[in-house]
TORSE-801966 format. One record per atom (N, C-alpha, C): residue in one letter; x, y, z. Coordinates in steps of 0.02 Angstrom, whole numbers, plus 50000, padded with zeros to 5 digits. Atoms other than C-alpha are relative to their C-alpha. Layout:
<rs>
AXYZ ...
</rs>
This chain:
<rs>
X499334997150008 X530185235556451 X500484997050051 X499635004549939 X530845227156630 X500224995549945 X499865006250022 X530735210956551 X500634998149933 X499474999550064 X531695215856392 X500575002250019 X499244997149968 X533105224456489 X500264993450038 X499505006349951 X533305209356602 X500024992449940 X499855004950061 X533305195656446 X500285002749959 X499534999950053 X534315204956323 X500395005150043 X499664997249979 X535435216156436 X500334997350054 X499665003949958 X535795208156594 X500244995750002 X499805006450034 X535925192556523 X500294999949936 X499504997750064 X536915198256376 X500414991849997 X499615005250018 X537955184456292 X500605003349965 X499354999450020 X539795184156275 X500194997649919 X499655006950079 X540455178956073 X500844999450022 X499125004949951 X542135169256144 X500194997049948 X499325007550020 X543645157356088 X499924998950061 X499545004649942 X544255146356186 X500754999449955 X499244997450015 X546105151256191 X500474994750053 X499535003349956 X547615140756247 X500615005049975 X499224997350030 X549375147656239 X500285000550081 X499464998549949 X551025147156340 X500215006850030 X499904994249969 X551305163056444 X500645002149971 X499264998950033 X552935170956375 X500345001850036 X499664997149953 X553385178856542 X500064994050043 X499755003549938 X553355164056663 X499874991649960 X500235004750023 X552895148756552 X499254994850031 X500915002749989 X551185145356628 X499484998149916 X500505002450023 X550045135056515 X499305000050006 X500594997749993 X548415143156503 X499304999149933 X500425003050046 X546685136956438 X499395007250025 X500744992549988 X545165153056440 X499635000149953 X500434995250051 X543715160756355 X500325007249985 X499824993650001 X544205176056276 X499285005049958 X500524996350028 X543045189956227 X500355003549922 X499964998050062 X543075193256019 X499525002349958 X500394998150047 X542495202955893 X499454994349953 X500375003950046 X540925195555812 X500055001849928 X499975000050067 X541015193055627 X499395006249954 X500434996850039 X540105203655498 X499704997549963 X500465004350055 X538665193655433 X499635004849937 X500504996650091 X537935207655299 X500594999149964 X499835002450066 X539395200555191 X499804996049990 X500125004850034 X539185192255060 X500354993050008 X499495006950009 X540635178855060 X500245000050084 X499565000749952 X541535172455221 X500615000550008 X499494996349991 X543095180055178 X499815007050010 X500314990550001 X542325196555179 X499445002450092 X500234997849936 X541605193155364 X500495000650061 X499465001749905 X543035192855489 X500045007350012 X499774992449996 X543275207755602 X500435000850036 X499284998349972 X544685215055686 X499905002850058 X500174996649944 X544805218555852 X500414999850060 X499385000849936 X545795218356035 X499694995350062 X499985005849933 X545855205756180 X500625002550047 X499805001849935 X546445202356335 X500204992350023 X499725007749967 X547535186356380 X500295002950055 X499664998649912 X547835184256573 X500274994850022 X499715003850007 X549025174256626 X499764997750092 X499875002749950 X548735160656788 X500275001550024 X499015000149968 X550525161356825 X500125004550049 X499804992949967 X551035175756850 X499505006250002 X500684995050015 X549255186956830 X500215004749950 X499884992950075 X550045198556679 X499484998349986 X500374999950070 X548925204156559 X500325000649956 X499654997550053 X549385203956383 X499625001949955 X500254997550073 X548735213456228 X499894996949945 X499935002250072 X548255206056081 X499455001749946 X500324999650067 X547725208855904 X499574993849990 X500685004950013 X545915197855836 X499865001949959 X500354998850072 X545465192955680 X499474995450001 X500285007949963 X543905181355720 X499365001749939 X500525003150047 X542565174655571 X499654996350022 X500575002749959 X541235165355585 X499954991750008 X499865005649986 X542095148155580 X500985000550016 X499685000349955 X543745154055645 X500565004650017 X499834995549961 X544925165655752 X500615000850016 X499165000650025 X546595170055734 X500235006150081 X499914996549937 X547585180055903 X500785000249982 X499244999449968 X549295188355913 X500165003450074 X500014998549928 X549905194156069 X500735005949979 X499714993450020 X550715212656034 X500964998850015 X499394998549974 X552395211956134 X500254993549999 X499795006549995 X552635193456106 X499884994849929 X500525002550086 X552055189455904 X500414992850004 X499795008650008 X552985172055920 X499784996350031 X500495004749941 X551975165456044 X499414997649984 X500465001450049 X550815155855977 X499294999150050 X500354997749952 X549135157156026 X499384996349955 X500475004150030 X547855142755992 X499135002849995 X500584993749987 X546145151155962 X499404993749967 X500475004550043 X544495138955926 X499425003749946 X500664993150029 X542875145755816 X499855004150038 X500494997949966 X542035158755903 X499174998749997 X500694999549992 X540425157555960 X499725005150098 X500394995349941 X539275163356094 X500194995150084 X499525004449946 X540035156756286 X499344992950020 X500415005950022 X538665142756262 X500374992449989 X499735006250056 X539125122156240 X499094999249956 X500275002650052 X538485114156089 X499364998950018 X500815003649975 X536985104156193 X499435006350025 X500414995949998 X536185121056246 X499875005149931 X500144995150021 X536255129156080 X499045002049961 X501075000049990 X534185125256065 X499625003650046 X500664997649976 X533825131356220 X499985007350016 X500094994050010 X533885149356178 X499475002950004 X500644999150002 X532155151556130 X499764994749929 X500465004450042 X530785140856043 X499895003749959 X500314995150046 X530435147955865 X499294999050008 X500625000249998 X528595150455884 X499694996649930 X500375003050057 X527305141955777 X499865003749925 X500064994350024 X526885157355719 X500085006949996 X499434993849980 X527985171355703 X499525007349978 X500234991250007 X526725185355627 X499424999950045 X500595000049936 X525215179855760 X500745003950052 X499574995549909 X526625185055907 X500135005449992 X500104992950018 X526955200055799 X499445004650017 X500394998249988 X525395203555783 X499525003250062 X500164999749975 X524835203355942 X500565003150038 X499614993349959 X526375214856014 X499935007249968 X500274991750062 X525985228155870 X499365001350042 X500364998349998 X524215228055947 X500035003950083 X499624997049912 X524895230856137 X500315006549977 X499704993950013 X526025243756059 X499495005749990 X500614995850010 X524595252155983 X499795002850052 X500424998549965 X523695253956137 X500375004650047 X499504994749963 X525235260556230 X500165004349984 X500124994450053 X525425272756090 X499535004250054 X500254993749989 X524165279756139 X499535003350074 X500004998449966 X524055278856312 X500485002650047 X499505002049938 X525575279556406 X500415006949933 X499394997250030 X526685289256262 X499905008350008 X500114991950002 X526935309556267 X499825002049940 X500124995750039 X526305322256173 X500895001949964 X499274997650042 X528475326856152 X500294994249988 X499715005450044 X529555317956040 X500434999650023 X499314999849985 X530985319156144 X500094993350076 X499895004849958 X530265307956300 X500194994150000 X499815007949977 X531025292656374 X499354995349981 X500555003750031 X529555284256355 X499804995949942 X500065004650095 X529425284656172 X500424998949954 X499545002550017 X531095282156125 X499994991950036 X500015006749966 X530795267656231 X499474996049964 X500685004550038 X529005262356135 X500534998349932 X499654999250064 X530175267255961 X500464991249991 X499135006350012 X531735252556005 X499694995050019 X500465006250002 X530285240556042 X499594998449930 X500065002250076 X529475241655889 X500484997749963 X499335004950041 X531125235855814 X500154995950026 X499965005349949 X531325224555942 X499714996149970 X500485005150026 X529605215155880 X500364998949960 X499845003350067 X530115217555705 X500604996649980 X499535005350011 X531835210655720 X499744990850017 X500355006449966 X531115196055806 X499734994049952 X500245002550060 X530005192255662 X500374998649953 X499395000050078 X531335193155536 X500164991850011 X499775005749982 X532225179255643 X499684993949986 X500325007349980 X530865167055688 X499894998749936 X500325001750071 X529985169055510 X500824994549952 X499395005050049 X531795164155431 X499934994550011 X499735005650015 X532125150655511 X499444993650022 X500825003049999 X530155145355518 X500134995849920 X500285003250095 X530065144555324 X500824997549976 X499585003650044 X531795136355292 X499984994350041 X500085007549960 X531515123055426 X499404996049958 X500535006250018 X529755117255335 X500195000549953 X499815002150079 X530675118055154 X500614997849994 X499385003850002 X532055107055155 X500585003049943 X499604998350058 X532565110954982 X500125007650008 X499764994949996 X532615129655022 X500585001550062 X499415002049961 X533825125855179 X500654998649932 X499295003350050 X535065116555042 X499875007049966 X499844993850059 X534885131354918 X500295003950048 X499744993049978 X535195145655059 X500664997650027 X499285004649959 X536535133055142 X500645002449944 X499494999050051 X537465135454967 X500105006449984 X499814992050030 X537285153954948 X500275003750059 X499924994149962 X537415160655119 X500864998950012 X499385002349970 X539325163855169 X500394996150030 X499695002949920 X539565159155348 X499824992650016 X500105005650001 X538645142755307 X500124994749958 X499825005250079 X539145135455134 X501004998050033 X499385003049960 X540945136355228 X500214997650070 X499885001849900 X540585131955404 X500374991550013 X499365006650002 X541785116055462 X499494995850046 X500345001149952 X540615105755569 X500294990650001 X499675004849977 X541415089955656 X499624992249988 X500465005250028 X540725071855587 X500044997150059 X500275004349925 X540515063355778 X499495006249998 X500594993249999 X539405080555787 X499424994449945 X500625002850038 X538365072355630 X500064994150028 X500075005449957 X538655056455689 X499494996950057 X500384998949943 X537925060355857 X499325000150012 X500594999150031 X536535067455785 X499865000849943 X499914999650079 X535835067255632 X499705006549998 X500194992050021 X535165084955650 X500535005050002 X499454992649968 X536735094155701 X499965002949961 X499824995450064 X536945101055524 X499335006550017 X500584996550024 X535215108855531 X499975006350084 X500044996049926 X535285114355728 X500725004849989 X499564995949987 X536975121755695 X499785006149948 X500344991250049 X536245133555547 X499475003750042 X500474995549969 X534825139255654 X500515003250073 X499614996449957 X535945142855798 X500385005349956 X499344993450020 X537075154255689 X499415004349961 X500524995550032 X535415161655611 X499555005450054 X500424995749959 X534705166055774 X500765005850044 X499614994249980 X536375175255823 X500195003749952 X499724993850046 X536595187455689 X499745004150028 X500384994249996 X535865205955688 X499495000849960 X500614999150033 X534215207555616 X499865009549995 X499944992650003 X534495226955615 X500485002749936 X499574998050050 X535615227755467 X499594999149922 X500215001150081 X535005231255296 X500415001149944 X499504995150041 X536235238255200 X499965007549986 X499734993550007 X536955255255157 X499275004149944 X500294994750053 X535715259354992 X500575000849952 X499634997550084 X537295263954889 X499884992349953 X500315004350066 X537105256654705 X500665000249973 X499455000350011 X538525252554614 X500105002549924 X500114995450051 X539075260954438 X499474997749959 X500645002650050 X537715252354344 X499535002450018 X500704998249976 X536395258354475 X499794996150021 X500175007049975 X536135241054546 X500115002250077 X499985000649924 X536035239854740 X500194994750028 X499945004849979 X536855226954815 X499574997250068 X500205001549919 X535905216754956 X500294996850043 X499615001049935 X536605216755113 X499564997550047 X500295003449933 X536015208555290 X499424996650001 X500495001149997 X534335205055317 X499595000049926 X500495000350059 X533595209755148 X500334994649946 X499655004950030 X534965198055073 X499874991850008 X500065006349984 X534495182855172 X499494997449998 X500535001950047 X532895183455126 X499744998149932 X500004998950070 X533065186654953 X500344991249982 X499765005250017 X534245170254958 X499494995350023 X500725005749975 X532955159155057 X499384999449991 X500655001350035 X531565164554983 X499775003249946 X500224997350053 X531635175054822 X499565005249996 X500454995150017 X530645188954870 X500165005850041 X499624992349979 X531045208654933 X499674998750056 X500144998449928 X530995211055116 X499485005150015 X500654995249977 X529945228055106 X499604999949940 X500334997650056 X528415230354985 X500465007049955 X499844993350041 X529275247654937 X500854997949992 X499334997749994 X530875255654921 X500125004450036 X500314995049934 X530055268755036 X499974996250055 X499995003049923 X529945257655171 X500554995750016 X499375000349990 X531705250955142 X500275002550025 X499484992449984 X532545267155163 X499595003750082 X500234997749932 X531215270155335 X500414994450043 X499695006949970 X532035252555382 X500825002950057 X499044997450016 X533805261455360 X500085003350062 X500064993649930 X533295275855467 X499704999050067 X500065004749939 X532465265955601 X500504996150034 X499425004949956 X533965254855648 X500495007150002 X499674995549982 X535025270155640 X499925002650064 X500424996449958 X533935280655747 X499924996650065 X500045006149942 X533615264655875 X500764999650032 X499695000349981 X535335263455895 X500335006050057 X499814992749995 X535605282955934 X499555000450087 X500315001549923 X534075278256085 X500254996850042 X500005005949938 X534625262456169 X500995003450010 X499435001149965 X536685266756155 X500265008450019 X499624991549971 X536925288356174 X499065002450034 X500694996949956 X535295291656276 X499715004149955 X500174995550053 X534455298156105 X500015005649969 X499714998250051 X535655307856038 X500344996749953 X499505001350040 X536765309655892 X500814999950012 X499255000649982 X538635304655882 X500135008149997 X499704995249996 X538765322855865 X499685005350063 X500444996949952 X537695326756025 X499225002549995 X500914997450018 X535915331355952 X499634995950009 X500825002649969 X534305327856046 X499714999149937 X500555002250048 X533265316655946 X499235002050034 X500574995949950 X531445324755987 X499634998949944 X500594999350046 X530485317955840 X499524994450019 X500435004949974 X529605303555926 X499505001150029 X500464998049987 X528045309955946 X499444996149998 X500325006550008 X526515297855943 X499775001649933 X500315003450078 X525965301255758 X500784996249971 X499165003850025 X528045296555721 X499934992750020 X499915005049967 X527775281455822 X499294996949968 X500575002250048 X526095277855738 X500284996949941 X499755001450068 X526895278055580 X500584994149991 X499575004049988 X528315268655648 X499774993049962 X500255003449980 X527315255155697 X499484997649927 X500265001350058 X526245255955539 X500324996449967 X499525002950032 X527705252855452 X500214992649971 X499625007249978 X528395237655536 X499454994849975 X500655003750021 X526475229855533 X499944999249924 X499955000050065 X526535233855341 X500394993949959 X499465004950031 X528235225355309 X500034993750025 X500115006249983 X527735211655406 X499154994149960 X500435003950078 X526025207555289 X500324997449931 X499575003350073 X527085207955138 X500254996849995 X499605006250009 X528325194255199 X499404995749996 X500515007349987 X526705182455264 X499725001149925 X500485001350073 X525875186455094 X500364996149945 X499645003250017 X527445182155002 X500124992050021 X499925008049937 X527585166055124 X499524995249941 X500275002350021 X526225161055071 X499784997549910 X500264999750088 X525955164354890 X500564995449991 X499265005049999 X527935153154898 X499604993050015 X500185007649975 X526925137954978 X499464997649937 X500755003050035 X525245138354850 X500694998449931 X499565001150068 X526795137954689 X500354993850014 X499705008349988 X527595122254779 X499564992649968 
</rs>
């Protein structure tokens, strides 16, 4: 749990522009990172991902701050500045405060993404059922709970961009369906440079999404379900449902909910209510779960490679 607080919390990553614009109060010429809303990858299209949000431009010059309105997508980022809308305000893509040449060294996708599973499900297990309380309300096992999603996001990730890295032709197919990548702008000295950039820049924008999003569940008047986030980007890259069920969809739903309710209101609800159901058969089951929905992708995986 240390280790996971100090690699995904302390070390948190900024999603930035790089912003230029003329100061409007003293004419200082100012070049910064600004902090922006990250895009909404469970749309479907890349008009349908930009999100809206507020910044902070500070000026050299004279140190004002100024206010501004953010509209930032996932290839690029628009900025007004409230008390000054004529001021123009150069804004690049966002991304994560990263250059280009480190965006590899994030982490190595493993060889094998359901062995590393595997073998944190079996640690979990054991902590289950040594270390966790008898009550559903301890720190502890809200803490075992947002690790099991932890693993299983994990898996989601590596497995993606495991099985579209060794199928070329399923890269080009998901390249053309997914949003944020069938329109991404990517600079020809970039290909040039390398001849992989195309492929390193899709896995970089694959390993920064949210692997916690599934969609809502609503169906639309026909009764159809649209797929959203994670169960969508599977479905495009590899043709087959994310959970064996529809029962373990809808536990999916309520797991990232619930996870969120642990790690960001000290496990309550937005309306103040102690979550107290994390008990170790809840966390059993959890954990069952995840292990479950993680056979059915490798089985799928596989049964995809023997039809090639």
């Amino acid at each position: 749990m240390k280790d996971y607080m100090i690699d995904n919390v302390l070390n948190a990553q900024r999603w930035v522009s790089r912003v230029q614009f003329t100061c409007p109060a003293c004419g200082h010429d100012n070049h910064q990172d600004v902090d922006v809303p990250e895009p909404n990858y469970m749309a479907e299209k890349s008009s349908e991902m930009t999100s809206e949000g507020e910044a902070e431009l500070y000026c050299e010059g004279c140190e004002n701050l100024f206010s501004a309105d953010v509209w930032a997508g996932p290839a690029h980022c628009d900025m007004t500045i409230r008390e000054y809308e004529s001021t123009h305000v150069s804004c690049d893509p966002p991304g994560y405060d990263r250059p280009p040449e480190e965006w590899l060294d994030d982490w190595e996708i493993p060889e094998h993404p359901k062995d590393v599973f595997d073998l944190n499900a079996d640690e979990l297990r054991e902590i289950i059922k040594a270390q966790a309380c008898e009550s559903g309300g301890a720190l502890i096992n809200r803490m075992i709970f947002a690790q099991i999603l932890t693993f299983l996001e994990a898996y989601f990730c590596d497995n993606l961009i495991k099985g579209l890295r060794e199928h070329p032709a399923l890269l080009v197919s998901f390249s053309e369906k997914d949003g944020a990548i069938k329109d991404a702008s990517i600079a020809a000295s970039s290909v040039l440079r390398d001849p992989n950039a195309v492929q390193n820049w899709i896995e970089y924008n694959l390993k920064n999404r949210l692997y916690h999003q599934f969609g809502s569940g609503k169906k639309d008047k026909g009764g159809k379900e649209k797929p959203e986030g994670v169960v969508l980007w599977y479905a495009m890259a590899f043709g087959f449902r994310l959970t064996p069920t529809d029962a373990d969809l809808a536990a999916l739903r309520d797991y990232a909910a619930l996870r969120h309710d642990c790690v960001h209101r000290n496990g309550e609800t937005k309306d103040g209510k102690k979550l107290v159901q994390f008990d170790k058969p809840y966390l059993q089951d959890a954990l069952d779960t995840a292990i479950r929905i993680v056979a059915h992708i490798d089985k799928e995986m596989r049964t995809n490679e023997k039809a090639e």
